[in-house]
Gaussian input, Z-matrix of N, CA and C with variables (Angstrom, degrees):
# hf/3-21g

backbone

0 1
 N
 C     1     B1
 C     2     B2     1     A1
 N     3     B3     2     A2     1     D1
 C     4     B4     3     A3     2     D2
 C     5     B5     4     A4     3     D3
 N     6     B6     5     A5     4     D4
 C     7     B7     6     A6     5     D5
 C     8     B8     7     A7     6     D6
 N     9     B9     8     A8     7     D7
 C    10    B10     9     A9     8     D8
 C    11    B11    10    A10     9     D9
 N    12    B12    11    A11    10    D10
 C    13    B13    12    A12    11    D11
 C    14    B14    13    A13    12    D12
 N    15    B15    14    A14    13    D13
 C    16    B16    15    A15    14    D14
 C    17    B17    16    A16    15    D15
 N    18    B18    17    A17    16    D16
 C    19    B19    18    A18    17    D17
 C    20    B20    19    A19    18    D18
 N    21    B21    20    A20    19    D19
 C    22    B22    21    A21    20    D20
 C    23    B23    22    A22    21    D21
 N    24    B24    23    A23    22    D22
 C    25    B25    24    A24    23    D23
 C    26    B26    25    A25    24    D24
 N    27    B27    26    A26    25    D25
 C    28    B28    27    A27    26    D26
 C    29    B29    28    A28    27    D27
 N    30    B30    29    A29    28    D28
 C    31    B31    30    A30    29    D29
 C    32    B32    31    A31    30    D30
 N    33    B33    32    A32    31    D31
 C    34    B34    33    A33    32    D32
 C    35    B35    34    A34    33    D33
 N    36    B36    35    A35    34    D34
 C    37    B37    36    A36    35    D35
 C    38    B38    37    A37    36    D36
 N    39    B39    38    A38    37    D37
 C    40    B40    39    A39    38    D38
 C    41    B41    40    A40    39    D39
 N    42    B42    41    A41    40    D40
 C    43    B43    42    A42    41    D41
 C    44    B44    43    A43    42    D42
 N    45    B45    44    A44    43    D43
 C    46    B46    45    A45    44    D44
 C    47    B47    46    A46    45    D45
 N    48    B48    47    A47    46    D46
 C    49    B49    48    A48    47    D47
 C    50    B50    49    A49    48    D48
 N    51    B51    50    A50    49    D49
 C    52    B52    51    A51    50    D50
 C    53    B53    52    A52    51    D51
 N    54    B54    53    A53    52    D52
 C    55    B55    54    A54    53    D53
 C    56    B56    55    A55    54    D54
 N    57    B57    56    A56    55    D55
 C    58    B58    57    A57    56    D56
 C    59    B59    58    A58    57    D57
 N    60    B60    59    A59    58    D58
 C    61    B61    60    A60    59    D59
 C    62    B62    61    A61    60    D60
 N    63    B63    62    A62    61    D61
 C    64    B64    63    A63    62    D62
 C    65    B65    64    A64    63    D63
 N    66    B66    65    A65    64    D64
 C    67    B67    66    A66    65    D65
 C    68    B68    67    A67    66    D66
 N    69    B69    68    A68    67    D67
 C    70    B70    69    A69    68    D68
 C    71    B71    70    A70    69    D69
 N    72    B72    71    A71    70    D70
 C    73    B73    72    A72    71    D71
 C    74    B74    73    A73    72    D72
 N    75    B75    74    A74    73    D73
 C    76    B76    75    A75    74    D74
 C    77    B77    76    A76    75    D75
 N    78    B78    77    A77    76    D76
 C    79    B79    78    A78    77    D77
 C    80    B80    79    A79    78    D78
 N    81    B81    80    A80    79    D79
 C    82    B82    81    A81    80    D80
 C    83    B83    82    A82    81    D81
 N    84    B84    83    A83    82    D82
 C    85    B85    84    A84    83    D83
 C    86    B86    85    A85    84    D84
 N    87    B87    86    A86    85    D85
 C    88    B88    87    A87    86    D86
 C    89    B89    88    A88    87    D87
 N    90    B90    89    A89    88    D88
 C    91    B91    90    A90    89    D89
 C    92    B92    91    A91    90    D90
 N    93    B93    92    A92    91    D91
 C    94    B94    93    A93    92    D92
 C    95    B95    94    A94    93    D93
 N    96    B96    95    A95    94    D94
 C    97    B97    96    A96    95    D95
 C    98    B98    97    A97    96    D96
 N    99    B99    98    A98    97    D97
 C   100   B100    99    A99    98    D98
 C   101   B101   100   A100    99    D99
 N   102   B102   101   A101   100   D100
 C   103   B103   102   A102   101   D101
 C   104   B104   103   A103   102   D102
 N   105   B105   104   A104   103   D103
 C   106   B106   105   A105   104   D104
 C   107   B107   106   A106   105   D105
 N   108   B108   107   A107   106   D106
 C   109   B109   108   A108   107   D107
 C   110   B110   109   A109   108   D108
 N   111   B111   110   A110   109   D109
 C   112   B112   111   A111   110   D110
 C   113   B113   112   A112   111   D111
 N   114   B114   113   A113   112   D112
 C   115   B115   114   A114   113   D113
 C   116   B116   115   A115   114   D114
 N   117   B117   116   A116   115   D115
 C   118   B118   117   A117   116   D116
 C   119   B119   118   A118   117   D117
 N   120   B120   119   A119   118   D118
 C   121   B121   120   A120   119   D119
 C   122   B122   121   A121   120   D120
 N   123   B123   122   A122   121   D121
 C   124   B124   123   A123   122   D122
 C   125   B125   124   A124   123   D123
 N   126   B126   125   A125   124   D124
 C   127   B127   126   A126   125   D125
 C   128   B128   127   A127   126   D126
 N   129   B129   128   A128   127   D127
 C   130   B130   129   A129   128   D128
 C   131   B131   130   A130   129   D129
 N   132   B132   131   A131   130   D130
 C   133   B133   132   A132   131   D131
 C   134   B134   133   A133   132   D132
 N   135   B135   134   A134   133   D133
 C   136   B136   135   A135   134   D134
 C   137   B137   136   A136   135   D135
 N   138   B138   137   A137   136   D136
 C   139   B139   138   A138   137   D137
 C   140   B140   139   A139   138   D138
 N   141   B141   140   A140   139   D139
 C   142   B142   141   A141   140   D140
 C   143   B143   142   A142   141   D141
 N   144   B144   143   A143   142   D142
 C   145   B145   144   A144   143   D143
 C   146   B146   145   A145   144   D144
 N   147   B147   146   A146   145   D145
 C   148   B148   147   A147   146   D146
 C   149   B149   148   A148   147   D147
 N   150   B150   149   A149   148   D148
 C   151   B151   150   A150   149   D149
 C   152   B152   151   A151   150   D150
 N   153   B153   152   A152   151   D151
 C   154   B154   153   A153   152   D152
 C   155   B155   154   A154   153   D153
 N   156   B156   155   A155   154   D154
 C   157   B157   156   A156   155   D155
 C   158   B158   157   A157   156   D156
 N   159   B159   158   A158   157   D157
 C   160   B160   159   A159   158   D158
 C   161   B161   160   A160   159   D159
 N   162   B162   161   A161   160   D160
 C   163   B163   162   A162   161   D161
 C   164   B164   163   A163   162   D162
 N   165   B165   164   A164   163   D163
 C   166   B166   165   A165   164   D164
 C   167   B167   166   A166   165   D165
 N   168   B168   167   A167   166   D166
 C   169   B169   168   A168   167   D167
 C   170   B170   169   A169   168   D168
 N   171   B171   170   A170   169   D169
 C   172   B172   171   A171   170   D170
 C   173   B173   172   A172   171   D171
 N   174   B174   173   A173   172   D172
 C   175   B175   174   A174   173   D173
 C   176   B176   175   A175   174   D174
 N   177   B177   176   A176   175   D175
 C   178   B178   177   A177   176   D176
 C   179   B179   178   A178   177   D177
 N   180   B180   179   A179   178   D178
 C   181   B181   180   A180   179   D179
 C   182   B182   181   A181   180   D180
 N   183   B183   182   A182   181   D181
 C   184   B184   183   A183   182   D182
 C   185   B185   184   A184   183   D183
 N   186   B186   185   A185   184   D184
 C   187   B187   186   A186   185   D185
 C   188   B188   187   A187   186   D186
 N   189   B189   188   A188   187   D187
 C   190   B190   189   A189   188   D188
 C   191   B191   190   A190   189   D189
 N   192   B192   191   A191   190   D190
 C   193   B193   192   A192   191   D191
 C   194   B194   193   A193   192   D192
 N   195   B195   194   A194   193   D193
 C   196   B196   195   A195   194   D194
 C   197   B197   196   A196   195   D195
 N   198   B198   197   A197   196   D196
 C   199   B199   198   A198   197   D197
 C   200   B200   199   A199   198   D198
 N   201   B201   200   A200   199   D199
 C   202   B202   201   A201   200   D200
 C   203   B203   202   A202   201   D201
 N   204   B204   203   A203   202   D202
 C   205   B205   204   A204   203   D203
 C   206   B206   205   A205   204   D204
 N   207   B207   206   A206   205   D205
 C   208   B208   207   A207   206   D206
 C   209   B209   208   A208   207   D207
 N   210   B210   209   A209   208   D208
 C   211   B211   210   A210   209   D209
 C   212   B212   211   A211   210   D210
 N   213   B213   212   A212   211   D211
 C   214   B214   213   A213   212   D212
 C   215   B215   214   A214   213   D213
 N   216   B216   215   A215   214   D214
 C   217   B217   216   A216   215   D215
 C   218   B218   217   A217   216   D216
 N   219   B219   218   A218   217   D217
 C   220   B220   219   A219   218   D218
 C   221   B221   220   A220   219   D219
 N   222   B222   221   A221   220   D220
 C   223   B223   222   A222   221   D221
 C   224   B224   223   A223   222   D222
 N   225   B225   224   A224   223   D223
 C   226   B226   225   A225   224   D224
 C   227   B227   226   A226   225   D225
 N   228   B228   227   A227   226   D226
 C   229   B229   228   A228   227   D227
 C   230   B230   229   A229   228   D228
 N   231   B231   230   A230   229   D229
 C   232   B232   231   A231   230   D230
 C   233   B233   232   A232   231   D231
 N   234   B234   233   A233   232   D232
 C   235   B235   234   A234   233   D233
 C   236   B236   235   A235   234   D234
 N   237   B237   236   A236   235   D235
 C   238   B238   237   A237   236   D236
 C   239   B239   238   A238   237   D237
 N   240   B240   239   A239   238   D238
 C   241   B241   240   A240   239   D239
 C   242   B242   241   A241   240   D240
 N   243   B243   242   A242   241   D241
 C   244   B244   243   A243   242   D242
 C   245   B245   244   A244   243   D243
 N   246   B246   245   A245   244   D244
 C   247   B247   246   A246   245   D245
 C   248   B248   247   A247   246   D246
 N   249   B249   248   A248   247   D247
 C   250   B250   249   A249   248   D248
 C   251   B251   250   A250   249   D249
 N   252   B252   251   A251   250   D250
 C   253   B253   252   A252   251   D251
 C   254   B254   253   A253   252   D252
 N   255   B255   254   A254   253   D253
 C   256   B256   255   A255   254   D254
 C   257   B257   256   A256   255   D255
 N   258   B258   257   A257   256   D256
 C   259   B259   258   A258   257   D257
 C   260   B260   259   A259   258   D258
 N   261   B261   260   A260   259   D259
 C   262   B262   261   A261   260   D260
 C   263   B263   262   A262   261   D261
 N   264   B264   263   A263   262   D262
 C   265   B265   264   A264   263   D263
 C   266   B266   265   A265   264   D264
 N   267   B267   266   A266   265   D265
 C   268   B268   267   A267   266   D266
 C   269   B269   268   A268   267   D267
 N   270   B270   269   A269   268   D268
 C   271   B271   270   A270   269   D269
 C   272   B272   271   A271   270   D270
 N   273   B273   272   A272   271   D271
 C   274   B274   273   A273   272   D272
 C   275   B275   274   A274   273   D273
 N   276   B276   275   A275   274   D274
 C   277   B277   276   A276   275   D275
 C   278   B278   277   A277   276   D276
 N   279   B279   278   A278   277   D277
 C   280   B280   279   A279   278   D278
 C   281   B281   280   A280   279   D279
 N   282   B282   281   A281   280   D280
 C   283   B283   282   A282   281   D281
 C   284   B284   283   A283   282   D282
 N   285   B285   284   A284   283   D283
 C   286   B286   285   A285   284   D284
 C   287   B287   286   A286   285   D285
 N   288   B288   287   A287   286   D286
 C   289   B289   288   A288   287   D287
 C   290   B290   289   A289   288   D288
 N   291   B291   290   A290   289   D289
 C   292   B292   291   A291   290   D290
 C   293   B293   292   A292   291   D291
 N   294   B294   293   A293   292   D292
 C   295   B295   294   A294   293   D293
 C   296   B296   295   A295   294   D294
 N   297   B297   296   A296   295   D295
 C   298   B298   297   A297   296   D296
 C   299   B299   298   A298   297   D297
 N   300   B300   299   A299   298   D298
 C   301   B301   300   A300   299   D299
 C   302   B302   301   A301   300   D300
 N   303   B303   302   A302   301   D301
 C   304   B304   303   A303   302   D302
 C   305   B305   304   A304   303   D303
 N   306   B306   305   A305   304   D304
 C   307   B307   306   A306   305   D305
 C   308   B308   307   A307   306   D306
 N   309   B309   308   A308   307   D307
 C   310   B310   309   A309   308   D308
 C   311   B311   310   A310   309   D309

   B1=1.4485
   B2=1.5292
   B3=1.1480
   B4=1.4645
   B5=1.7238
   B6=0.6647
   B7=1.6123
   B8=1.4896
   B9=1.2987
   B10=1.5914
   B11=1.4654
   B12=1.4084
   B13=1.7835
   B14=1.3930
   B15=1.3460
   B16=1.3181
   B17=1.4269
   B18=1.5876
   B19=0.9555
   B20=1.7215
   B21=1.4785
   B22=1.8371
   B23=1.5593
   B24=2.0154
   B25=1.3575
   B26=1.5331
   B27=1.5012
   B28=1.1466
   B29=1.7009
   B30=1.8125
   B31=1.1212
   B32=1.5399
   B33=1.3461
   B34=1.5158
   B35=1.6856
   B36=1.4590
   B37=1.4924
   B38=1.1946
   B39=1.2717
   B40=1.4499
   B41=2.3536
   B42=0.7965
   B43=1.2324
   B44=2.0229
   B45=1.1797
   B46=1.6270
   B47=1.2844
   B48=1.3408
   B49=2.0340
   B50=1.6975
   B51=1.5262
   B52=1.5783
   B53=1.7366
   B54=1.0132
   B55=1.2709
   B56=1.6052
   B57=1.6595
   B58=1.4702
   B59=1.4531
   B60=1.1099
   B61=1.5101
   B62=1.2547
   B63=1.3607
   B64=1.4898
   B65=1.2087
   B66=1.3813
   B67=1.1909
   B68=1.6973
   B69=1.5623
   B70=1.3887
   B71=1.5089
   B72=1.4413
   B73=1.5805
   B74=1.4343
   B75=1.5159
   B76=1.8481
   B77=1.7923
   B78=1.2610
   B79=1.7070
   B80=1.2371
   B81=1.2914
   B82=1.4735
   B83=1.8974
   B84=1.6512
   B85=1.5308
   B86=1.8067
   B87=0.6422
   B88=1.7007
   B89=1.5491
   B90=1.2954
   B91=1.2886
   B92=1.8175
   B93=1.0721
   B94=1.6967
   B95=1.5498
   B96=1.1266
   B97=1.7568
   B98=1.7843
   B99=1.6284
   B100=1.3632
   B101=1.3942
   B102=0.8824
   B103=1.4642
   B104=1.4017
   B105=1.2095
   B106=1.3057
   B107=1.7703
   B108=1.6164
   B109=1.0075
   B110=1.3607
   B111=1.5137
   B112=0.9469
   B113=1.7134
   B114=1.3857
   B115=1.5795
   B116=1.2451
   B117=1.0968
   B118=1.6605
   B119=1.3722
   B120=1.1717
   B121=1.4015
   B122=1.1688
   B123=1.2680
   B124=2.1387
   B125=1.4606
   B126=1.9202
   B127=1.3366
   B128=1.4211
   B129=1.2168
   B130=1.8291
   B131=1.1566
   B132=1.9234
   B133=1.4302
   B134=2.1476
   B135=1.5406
   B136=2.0551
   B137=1.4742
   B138=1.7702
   B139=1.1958
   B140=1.4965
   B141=1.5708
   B142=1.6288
   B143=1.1830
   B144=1.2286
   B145=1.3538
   B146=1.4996
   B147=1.0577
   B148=1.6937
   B149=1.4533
   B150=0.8417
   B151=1.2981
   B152=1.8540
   B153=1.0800
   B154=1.3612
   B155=1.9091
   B156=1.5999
   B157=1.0242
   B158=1.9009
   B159=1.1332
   B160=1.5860
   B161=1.2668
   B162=1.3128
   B163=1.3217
   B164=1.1259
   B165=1.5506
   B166=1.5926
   B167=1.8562
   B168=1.2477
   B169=1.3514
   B170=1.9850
   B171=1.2438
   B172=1.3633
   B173=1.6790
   B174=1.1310
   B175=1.7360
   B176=1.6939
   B177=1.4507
   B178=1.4763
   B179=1.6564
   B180=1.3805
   B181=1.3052
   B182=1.5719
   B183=1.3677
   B184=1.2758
   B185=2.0733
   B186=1.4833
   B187=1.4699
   B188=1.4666
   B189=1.4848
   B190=1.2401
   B191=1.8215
   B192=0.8661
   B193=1.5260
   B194=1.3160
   B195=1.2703
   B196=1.6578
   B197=1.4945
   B198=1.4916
   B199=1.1307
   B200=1.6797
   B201=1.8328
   B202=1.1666
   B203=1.2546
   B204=1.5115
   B205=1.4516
   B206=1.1460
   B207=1.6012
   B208=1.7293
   B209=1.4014
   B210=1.5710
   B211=1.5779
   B212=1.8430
   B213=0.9351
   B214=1.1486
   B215=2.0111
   B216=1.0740
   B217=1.1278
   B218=1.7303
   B219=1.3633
   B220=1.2560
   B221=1.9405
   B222=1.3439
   B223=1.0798
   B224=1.8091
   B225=1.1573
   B226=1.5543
   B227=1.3951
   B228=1.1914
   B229=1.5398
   B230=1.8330
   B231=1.3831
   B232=1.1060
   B233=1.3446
   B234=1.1355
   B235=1.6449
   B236=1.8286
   B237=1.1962
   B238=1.4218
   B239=1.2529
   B240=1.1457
   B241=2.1552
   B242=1.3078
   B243=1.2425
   B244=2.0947
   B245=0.5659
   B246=1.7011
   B247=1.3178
   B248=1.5135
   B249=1.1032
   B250=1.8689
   B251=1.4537
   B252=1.4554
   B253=1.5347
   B254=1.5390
   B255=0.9881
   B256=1.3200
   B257=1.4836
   B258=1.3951
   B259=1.8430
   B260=1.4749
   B261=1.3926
   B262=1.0166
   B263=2.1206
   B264=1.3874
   B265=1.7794
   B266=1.5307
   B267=1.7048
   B268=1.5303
   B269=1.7939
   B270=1.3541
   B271=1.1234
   B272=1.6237
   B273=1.5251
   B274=2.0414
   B275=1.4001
   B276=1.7465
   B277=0.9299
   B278=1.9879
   B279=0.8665
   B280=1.7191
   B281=1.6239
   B282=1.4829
   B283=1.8117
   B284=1.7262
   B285=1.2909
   B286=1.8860
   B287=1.6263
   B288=1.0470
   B289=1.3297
   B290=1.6386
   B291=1.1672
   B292=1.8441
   B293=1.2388
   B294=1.5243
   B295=1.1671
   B296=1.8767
   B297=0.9490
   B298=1.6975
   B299=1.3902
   B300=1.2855
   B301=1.8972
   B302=1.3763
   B303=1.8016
   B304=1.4390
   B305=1.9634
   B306=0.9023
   B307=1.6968
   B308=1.5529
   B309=1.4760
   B310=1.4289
   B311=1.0003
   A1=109.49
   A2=113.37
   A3=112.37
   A4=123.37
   A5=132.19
   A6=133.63
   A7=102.45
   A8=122.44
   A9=119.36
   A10=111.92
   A11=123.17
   A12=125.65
   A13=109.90
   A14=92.62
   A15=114.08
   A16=114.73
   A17=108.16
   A18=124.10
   A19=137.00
   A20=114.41
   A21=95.88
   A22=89.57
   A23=98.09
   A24=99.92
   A25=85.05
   A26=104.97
   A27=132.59
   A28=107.60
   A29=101.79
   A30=93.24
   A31=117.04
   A32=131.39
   A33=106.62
   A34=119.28
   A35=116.29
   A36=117.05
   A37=130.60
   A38=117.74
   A39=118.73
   A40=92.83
   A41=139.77
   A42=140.01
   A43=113.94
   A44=88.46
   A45=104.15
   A46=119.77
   A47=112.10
   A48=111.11
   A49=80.78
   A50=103.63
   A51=124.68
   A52=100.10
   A53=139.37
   A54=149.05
   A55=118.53
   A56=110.76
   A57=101.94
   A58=137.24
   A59=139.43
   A60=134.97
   A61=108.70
   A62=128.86
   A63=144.11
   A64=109.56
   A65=148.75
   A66=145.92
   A67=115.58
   A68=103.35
   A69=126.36
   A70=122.94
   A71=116.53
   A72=135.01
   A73=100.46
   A74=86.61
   A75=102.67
   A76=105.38
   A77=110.44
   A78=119.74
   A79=107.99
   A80=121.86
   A81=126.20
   A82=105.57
   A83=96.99
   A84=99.01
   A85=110.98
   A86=106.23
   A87=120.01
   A88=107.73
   A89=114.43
   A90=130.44
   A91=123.29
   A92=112.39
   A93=109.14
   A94=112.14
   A95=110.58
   A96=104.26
   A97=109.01
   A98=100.50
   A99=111.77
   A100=117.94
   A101=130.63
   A102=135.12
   A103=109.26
   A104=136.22
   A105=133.37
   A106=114.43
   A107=114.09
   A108=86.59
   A109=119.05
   A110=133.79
   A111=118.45
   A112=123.32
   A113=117.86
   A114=106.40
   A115=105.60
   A116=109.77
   A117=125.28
   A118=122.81
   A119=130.57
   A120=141.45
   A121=119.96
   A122=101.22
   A123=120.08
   A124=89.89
   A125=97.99
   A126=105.58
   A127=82.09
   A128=103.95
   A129=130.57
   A130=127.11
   A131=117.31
   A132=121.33
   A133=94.51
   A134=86.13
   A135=98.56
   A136=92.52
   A137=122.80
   A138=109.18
   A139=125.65
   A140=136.36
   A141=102.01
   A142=126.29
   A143=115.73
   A144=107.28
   A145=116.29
   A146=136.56
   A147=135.28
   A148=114.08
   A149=143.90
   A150=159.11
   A151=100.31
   A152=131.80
   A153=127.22
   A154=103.99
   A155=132.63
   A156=132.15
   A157=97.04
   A158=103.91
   A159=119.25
   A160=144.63
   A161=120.50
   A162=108.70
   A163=109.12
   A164=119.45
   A165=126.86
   A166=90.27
   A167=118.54
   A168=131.19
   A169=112.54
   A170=101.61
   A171=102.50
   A172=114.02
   A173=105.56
   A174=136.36
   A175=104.40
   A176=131.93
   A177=135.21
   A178=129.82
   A179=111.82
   A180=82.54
   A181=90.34
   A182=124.98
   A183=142.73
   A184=122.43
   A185=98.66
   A186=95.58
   A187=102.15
   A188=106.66
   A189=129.72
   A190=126.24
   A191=133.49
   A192=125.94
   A193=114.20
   A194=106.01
   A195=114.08
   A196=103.75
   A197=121.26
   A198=136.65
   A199=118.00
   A200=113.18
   A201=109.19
   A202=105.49
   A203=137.85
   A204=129.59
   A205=127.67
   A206=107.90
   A207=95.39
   A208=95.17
   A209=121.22
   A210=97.84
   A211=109.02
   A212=125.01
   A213=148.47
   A214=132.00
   A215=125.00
   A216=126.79
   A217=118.60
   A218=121.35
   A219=108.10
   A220=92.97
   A221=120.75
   A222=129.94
   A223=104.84
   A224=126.04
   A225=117.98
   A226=133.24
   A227=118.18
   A228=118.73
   A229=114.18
   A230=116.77
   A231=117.85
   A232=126.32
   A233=124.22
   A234=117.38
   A235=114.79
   A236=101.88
   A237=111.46
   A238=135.37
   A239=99.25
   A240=98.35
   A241=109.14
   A242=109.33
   A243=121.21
   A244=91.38
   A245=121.83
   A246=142.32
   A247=126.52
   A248=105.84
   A249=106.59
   A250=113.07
   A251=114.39
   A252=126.33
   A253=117.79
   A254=123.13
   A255=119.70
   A256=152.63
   A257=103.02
   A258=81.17
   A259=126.49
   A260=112.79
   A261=109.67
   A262=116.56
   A263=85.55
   A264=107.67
   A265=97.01
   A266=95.65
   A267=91.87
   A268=109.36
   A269=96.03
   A270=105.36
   A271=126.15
   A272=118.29
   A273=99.89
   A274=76.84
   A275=100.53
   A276=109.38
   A277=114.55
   A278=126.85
   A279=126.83
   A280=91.14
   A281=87.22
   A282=95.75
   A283=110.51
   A284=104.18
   A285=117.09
   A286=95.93
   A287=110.40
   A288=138.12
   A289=117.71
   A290=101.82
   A291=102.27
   A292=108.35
   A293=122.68
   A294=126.06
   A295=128.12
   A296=109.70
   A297=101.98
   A298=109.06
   A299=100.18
   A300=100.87
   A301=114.95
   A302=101.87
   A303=126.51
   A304=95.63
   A305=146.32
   A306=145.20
   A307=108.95
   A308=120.59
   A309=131.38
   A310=96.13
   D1=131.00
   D2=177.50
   D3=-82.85
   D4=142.37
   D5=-168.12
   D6=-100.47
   D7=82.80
   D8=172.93
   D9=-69.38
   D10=144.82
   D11=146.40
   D12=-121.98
   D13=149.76
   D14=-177.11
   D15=-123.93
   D16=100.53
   D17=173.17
   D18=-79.40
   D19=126.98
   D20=-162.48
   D21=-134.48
   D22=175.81
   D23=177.82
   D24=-168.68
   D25=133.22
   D26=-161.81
   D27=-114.85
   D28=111.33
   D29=-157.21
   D30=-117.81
   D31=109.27
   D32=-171.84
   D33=-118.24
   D34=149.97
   D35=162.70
   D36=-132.79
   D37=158.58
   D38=-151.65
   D39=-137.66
   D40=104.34
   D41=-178.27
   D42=-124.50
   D43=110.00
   D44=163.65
   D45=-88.97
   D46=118.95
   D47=-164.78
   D48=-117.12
   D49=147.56
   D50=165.82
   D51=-122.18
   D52=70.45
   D53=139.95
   D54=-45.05
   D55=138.00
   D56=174.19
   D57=-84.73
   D58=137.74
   D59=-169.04
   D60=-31.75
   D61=152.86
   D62=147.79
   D63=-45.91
   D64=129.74
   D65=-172.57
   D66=-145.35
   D67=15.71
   D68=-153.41
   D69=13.40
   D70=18.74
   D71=154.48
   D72=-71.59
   D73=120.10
   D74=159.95
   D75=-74.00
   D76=126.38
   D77=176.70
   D78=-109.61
   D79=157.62
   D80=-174.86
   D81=-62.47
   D82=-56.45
   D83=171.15
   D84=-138.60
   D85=-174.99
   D86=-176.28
   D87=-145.28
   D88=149.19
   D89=172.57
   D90=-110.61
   D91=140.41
   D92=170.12
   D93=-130.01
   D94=102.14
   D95=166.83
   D96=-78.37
   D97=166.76
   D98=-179.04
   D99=-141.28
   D100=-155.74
   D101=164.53
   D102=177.80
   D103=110.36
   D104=-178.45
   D105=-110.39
   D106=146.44
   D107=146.56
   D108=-142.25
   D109=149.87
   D110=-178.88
   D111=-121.81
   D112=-175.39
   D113=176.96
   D114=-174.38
   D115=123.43
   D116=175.29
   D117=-94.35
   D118=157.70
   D119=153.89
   D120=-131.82
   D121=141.84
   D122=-176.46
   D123=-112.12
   D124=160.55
   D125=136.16
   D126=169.40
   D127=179.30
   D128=-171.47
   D129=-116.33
   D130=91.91
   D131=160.20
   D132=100.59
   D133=0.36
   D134=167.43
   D135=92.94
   D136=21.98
   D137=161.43
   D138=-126.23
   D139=150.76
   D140=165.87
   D141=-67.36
   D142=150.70
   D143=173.65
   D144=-117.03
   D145=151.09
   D146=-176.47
   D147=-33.11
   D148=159.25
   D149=156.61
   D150=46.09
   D151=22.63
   D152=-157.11
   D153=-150.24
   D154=110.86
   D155=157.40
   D156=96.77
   D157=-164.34
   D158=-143.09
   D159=140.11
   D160=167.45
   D161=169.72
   D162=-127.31
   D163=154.61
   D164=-138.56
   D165=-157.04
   D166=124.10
   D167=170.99
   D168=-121.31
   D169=118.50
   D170=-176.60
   D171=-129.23
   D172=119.04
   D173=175.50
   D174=-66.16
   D175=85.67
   D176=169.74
   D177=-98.73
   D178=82.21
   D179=-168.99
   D180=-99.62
   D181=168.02
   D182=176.09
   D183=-160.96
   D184=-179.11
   D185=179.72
   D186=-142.02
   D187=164.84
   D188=168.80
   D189=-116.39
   D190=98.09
   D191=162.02
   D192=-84.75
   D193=130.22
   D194=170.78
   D195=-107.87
   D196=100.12
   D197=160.60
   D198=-39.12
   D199=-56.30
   D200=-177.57
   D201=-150.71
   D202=-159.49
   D203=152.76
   D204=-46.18
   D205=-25.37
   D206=-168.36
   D207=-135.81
   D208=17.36
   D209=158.51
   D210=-139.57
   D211=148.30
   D212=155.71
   D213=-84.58
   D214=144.37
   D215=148.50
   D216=-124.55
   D217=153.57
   D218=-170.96
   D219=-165.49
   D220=150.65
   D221=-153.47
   D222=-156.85
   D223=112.59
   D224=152.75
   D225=-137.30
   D226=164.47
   D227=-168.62
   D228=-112.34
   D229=94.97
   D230=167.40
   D231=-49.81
   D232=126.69
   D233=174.86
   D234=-144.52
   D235=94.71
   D236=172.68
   D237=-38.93
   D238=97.37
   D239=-175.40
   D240=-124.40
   D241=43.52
   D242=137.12
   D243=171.55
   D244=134.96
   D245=139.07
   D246=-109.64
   D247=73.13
   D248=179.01
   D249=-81.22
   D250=75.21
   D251=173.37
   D252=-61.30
   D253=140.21
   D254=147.47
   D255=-60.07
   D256=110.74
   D257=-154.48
   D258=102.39
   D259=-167.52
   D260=167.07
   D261=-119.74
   D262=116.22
   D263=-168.21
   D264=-96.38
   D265=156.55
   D266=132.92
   D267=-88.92
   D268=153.99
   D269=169.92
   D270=-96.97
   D271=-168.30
   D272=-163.14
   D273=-116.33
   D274=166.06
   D275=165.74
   D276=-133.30
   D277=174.99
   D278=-177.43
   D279=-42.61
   D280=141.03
   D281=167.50
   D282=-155.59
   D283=134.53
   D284=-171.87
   D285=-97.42
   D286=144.32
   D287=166.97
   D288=-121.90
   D289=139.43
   D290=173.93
   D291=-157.21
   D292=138.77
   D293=-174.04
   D294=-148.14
   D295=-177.92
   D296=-179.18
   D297=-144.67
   D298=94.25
   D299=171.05
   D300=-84.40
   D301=143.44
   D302=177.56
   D303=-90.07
   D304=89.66
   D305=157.97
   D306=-55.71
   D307=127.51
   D308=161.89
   D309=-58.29

């Protein structure tokens, strides 16, 4: 008999965007701030298990500039505000992201 687990992770987000009005003026660039937050949960077979999974709440706010039609810059700062791991984890710490999108 084989012993399956079934491993899951339950994932949710919640994001507030402040974007600027339509003003049907073409602008050189535009900006979008955000703030996200999100929070996951692990565990194995719908249980915790020792040293393995958790729940994890993370505070993101970040921005976007759109330079032109087809490029972007955009940047955010993760910051962890709960981590009730199971066990013994490493735990997360703040993390920046930055990037440059090409748009079709």
């Amino acid at each position: 008999m084989i012993n399956r687990k079934r491993a899951s992770a339950t994932l949710y987000s919640l994001m507030l965007s402040m974007a600027p009005s339509a003003t049907g003026q073409v602008l050189p660039f535009f900006t979008d701030t955000a703030l996200t937050v999100v929070s996951r949960h692990a565990s194995l077979n719908d249980q915790d298990v020792a040293n393995s999974g958790g729940t994890l709440i993370f505070l993101t706010p970040g921005f976007q500039i759109v330079l032109n039609p087809r490029f972007l810059v955009e940047a955010t700062f993760q910051i962890p505000i709960v981590q009730e791991l199971n066990g013994t984890q490493l735990g997360f710490s703040a993390t920046a992201n930055a990037g440059i999108r090409v748009l079709s």
